[in-house]
N, C-alpha and C positions, 0 to 999 in steps of 0.2 A: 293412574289407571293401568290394566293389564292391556295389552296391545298383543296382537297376532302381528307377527311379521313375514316379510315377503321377499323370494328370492326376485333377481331379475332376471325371471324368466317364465314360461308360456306353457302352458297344461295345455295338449290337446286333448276333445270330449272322441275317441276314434270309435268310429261305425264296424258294421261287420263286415262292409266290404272293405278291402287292402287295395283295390283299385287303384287309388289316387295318393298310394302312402308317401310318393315322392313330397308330395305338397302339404305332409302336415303340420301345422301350425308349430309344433313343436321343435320345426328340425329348422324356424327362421334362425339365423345367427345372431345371436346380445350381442351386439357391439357393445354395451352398456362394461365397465370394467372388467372389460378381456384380458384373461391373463391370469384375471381373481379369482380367489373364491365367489361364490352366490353372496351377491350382498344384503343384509337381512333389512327389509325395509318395515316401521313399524305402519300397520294397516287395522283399520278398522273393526271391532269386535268387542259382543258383551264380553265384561271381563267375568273369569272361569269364579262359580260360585262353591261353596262346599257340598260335599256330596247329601248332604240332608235337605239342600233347596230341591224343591219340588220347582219342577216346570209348570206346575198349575200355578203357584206364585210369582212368576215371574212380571213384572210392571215392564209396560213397552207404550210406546204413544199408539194409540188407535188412528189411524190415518182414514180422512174422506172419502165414504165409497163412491162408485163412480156412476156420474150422474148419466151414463148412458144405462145401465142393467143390461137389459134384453130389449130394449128398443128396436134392433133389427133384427127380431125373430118375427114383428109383423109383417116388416117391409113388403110391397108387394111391386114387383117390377114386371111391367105388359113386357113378353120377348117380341112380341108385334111389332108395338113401338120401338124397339132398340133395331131390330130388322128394318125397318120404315128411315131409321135416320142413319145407319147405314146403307142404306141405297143412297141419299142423297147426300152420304159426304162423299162417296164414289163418284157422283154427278157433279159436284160442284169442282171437287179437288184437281181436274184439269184445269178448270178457269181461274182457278188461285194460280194455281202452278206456272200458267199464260202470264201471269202478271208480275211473274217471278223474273220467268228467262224472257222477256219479249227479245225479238232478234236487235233492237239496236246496242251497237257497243261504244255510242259517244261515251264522254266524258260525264254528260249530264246523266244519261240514261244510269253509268254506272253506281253512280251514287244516288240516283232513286231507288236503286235496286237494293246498294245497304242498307237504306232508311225503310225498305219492303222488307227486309230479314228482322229487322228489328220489331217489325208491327208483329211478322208471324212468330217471335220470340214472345213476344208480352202475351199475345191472342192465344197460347198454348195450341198453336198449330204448325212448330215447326217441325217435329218431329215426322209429318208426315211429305217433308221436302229436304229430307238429309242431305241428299247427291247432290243435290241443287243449290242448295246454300253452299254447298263447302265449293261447289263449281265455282260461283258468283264471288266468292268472297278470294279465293286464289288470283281468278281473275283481277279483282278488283284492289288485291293488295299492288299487286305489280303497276298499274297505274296512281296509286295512291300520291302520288307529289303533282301528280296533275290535277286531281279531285281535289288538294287542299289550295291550288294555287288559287289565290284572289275570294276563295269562300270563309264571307266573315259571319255567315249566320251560324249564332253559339247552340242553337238545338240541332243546325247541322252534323256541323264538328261534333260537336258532347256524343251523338248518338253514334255516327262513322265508327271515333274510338273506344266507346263502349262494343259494337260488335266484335271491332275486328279486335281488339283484347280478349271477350267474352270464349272468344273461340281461336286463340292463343297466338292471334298474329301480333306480333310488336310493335302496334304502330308511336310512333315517338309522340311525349310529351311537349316536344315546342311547339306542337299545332296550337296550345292555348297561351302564347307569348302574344298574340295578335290580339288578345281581349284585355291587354294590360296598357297603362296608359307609361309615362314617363315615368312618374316615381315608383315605377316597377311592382305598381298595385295593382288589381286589378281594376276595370273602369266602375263608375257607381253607374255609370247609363247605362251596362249589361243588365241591373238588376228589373228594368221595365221588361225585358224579358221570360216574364214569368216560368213558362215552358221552358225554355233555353238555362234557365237557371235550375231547374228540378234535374235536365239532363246531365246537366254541367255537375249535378252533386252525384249523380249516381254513377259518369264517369270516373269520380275521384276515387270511389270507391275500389277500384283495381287500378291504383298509384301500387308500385313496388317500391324496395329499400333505395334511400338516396333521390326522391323526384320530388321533390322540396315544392315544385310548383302545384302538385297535386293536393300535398297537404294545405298550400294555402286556398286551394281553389275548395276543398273540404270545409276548411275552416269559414270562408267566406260566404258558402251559398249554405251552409249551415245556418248561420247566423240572422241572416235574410231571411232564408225560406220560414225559421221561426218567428219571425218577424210578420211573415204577410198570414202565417196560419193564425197568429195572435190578432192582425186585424182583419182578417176576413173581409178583404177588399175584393178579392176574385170570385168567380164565378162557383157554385155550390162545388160544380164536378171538379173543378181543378184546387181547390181547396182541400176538397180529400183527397187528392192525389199526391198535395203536396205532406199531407199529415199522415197516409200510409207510407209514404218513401223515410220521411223523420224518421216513424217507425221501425219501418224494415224494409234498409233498401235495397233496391232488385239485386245486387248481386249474389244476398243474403238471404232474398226469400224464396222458399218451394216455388219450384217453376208453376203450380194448377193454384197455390196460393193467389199468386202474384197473377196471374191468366184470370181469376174467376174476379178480381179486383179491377182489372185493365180493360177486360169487357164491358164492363159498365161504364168507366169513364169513356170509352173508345165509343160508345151508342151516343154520349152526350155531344162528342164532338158535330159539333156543323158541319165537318167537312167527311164525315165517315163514310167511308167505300160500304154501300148495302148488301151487297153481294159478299162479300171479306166478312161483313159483322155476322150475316146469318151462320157460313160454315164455321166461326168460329164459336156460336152460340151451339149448331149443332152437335157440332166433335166436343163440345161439354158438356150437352146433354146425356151423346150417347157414354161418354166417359163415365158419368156420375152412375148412370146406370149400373154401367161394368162393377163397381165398388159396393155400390148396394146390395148388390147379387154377391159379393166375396161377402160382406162383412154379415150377411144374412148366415151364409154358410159358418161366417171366425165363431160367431157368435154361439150358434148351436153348437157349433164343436167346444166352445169356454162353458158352456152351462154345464156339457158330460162329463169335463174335468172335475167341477163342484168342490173345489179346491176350499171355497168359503166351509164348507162343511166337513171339511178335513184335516182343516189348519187351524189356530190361532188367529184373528185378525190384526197381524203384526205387518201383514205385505199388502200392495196398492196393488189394486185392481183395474187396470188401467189398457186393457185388449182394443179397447177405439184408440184410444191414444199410440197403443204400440203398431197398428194399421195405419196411425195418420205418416209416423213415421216412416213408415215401408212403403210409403206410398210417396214420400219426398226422395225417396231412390227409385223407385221405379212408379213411373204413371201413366205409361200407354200399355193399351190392351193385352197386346201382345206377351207380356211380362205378368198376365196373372198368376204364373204358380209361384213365381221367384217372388211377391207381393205376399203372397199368403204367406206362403215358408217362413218369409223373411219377419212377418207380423207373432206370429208362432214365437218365433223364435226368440224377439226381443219378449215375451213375457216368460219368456226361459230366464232371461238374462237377468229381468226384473226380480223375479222370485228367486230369484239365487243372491242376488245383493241384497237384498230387504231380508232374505234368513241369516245371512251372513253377518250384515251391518246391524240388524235392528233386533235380534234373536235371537241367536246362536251364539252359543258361550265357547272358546277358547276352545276346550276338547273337543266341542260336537263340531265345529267348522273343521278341525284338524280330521277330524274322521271324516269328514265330507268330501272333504279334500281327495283323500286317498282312496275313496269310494269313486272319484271322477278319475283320477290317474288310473287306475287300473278296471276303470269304465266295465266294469261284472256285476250284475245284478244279483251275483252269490255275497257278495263284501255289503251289501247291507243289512247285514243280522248286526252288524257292529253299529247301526247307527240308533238313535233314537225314532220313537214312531215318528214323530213330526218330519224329520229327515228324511225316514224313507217314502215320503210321500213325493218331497221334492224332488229327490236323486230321481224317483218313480215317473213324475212327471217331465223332467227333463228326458229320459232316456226313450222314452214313450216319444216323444213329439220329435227328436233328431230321429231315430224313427220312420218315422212318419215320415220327417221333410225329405228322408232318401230312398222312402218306398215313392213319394209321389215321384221323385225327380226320375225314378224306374222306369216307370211308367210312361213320363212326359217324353221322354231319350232314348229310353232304354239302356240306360245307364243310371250310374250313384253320380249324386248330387253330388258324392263328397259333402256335407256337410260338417263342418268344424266349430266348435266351440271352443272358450275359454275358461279357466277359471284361476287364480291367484292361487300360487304355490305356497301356502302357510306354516308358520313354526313359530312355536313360540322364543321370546327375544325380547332385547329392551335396546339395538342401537337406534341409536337417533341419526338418520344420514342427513347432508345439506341438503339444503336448497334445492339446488340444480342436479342431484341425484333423486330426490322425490319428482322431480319435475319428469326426469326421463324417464322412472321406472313404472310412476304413479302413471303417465301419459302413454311413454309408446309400449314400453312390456306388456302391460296390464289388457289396456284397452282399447286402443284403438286399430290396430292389427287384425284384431278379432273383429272386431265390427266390422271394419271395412272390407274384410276376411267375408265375411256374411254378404254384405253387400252386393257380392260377386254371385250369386246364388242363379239369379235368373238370368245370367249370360249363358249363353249355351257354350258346349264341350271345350273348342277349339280356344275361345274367349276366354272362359274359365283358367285354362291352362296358363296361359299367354300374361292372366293378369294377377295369378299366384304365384309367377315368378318372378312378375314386377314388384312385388309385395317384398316377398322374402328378399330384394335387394337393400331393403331398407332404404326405400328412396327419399329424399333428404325434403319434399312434398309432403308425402306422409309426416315424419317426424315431427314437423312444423304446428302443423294441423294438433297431429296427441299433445305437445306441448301447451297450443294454446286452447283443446279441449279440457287441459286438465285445469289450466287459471280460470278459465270462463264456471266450470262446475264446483271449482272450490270457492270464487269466490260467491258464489250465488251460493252455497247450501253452509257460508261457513258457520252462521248463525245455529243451523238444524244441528251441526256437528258438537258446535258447544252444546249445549239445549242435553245434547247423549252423553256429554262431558268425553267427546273425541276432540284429543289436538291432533289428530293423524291428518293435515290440512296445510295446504302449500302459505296458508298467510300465519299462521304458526311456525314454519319451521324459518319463513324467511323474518320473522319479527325475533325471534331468538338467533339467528345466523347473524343477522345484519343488527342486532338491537335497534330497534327503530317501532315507532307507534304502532298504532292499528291501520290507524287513520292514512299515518306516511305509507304504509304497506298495502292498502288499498289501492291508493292511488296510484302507486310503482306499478304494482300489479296487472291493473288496468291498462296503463301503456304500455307494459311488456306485451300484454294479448294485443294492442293494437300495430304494437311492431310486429308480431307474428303474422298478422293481416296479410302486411307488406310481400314478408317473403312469402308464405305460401301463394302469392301471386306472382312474383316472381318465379318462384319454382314449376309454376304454371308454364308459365310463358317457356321455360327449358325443356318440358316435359314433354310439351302437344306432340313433337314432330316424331317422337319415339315409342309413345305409348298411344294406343289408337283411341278415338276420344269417346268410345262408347266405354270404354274403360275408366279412366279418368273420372268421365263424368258422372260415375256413381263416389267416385273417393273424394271430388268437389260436393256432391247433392249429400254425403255425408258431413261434409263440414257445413253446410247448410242447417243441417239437423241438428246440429253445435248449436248452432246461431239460434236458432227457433226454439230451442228449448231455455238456454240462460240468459237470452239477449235482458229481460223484465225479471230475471230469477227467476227459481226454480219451481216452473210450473207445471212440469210433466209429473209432482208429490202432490200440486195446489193447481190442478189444472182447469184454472177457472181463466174470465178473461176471453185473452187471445184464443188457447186453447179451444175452451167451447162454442168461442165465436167462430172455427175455421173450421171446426167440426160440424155444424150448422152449415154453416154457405158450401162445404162441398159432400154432405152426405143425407142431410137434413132439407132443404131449402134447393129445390130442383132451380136450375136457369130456366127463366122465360124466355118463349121462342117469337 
């Protein structure tokens, strides 16, 4: 087949304001073969047909439209009520807040206190006790060899080091050497532990490179938990709880995900704080609210596009799905424009892959191309009509996202986009050069780039020049965003008769099966887990964690879309179940 190839390196989409030209995407440095030339990487694209093929002839798979339409153009949200439950999360949120910091500072007290940070983590209310968690938890790291001495309870421990991990304190691995017996197994009398075992598996989950104990402790409550889900011996509530964690466990799931899943087991519990459950039922109500009121707004603004009536049905339609994800980086209130923008945005990014990958023949992508480098609304007479609808659409909606950011600031959002520098070419590169180009040149840069949208100014600055360092966190992440998407869509790739796909290049590098190259695959992304947490843990003390934690709720976004394959083309499932419980399906109060 004909293949479009790719330099390594980064197109910036540049706005009219110059404002923030220090920070364009374009000026990151490739470490990628320095020194070299641009190395031609072959990348996805119809191959070039003769010039008598008609574009009305052209065969492309028809993809699923989407089973939202216009759904929330009827939505109707009382501001009454959103007013009404913000009064009383103002009323309530001191008395959470009392239960956070009460004045004693035993030893006992302090480690109720990390098992309180934990509750407000699951409950999606902890963002409204920022200061205060991170007080408690500095606090409570420095006493930490006090709090483990003599405490053999494993939901204790399991949860301790899930926080202080979660939130980049190092607390050490031999705390779980006390749940192993002699032959340096773990004990089988932990596993009557029900609870104690589900924590115990989601702590494993932020194991870094080299902590051998973590993986067995993976390995083990793995095994088990599958085991009691299979005989549904426990209790309804904690049976699901152990069959959403198999799922997708908390370290991996959207924080409103995992919060609208937790509130319901957390009401089943006996022992539920009443007070705790209602604000945390409130602050999700009033949340849902907030989103229904955007997605009313994405929605109207995607019917005016009428893109369906403009284009070929070659591209997924998919504006709820591109919100759910802008809404796994950013989900409190206060971050509504950087949600929308950022929602906008990815069906920029959508519609620009699906013309590229699924439509666009050799020439017309190469004209597209040079149409975004030299970002002129005068250079699309060279393209075809279809083309100039997309360049049209794109330039229109960045646009946008830096008229609204004007307005929000008074200032340019800076907004940045990306797109693959294309030529035609036939080298074939290894492996571990498709890995890096395909991974961090390409794509995740830009995204994460994106991500940064609804920090304000000072933020902004501070974390596109943590970016352009090429922090070895990020790298990690593109690395193992690109095995996780290749190997979920490699089937779709064949199907287009594309080998431009990481279990292709390594089954001819390495000659080795499908099968054997599956399975490598797989553990490479799961060694990549490691370090990206690892690189966590180096990163907290340097990069401020409002930062961060959009480039972690990015690799989140990883995890949610390929963990079951590629359901954000087939988003049925998970997808319309989560679309449902947090936009569809208000919380009872």
């Amino acid at each position: 087949m004909q293949c479009i190839s790719a330099y390594g390196s980064i197109l910036s989409l540049p706005l009219r304001s110059n404002l923030f030209s220090v920070r364009k995407l374009s000026s990151f440095p490739h470490k990628s073969f320095s020194g070299q030339h641009g190395k031609l990487v072959r990348m996805k694209a119809t191959p070039t047909r003769a010039c008598h093929d008609q574009e009305s002839n052209r065969k492309f798979k028809r993809l699923p439209l989407s089973k939202w339409g216009h759904h929330f153009l009827s939505a109707q949200v009382d501001v009454s009520e959103m007013n009404a439950l913000a009064q009383e999360i103002e009323r309530l949120k001191p008395e959470v807040g009392e239960m956070l910091m009460f004045s004693s500072k035993s030893i006992e007290s302090t480690k109720k206190r990390i098992l309180f940070i934990y509750m407000l983590v699951s409950l999606g209310v902890a963002f409204h006790f920022e200061d205060e968690i991170e007080q408690s938890l500095e606090e409570g790291f420095e006493k930490i060899q006090e709090m483990i001495a003599g405490e053999d309870d494993l939901y204790t421990i399991s949860i301790m080091f899930w926080v202080f991990r979660t939130y980049g304190y190092n607390m050490s691995t031999d705390v779980f050497k006390r749940f192993k017996g002699e032959n340096e197994k773990f004990m089988e009398s932990i596993t009557s532990d029900v609870k104690g075992m589900v924590s115990l598996y989601e702590a494993a989950h932020l194991r870094t490179t080299r902590e051998d104990i973590l993986e067995e402790a993976l390995s083990f409550t793995t095994r088990n938990l599958e085991s009691f889900a299979r005989a549904g011996a426990s209790s309804p509530h904690i049976l699901m709880r152990i069959r959403n964690a198999l799922c997708m466990p908390q370290h991996y799931n959207a924080e409103m995900i995992f919060a609208r899943e937790y509130i319901s087991f957390y009401e089943q519990e006996e022992d539920h704080n009443k007070m705790l459950l209602r604000f945390a039922k409130i602050n999700f109500k009033f949340l849902q609210l907030n989103w229904i009121q955007e997605l009313k707004t994405l929605t109207k603004w995607w019917k005016q596009q009428d893109l369906a009536s403009k284009l070929p049905p070659y591209f997924r339609d998919r504006l709820i799905e591109c919100y759910l994800f802008a809404l796994m980086i950013y989900f409190e209130p206060q971050f509504s424009l950087g949600r929308v923008s950022l929602a906008k945005i990815n069906t920029v990014f959508t519609l620009v892959d699906d013309t590229c990958d699924r439509y666009g023949n050799v020439s017309e992508v190469a004209a597209l191309v040079q149409c975004v480098e030299r970002w002129d609304p005068d250079c699309m007479d060279s393209l075809p009509d279809y083309m100039k609808t997309v360049f049209k659409f794109a330039w229109n909606t960045f646009e946008e996202c830096e008229n609204a950011g004007i307005m929000e600031e008074g200032l340019s959002y800076d907004v940045q986009g990306a797109l693959e520098e294309w030529e035609q070419g036939d080298v074939v590169p290894t492996f571990d050069e498709y890995l890096e180009i395909g991974g961090v040149e390409v794509t995740m840069y830009v995204s994460i780039a994106c991500s940064f949208l609804g920090l304000g100014q000072s933020s902004r600055e501070q974390a596109y020049k943590w970016l352009k360092s090429r922090p070895k966190f990020v790298e990690a992440q593109a690395k193992r965003a690109r095995l996780m998407n290749d190997i979920a869509g490699f089937e779709g790739d064949m199907s287009r008769g594309f080998d431009v796909n990481a279990i292709m290049y390594y089954m001819k590098q390495y000659k080795v099966t499908e099968e054997e190259t599956f399975t490598r695959l797989q553990k490479m992304a799961r060694d990549l887990d490691t370090t990206v947490n690892e690189e966590i843990l180096k990163t907290t003390k340097s990069v401020p964690r409002q930062i961060l934690k959009r480039a972690i709720d990015f690799g989140k976004m990883i995890e949610f879309t390929y963990r079951s394959g590629e359901e954000y083309t087939h988003p049925e499932g998970r997808f319309k179940d989560h679309i449902t419980s947090l936009f569809v399906d208000l919380i009872r109060l």
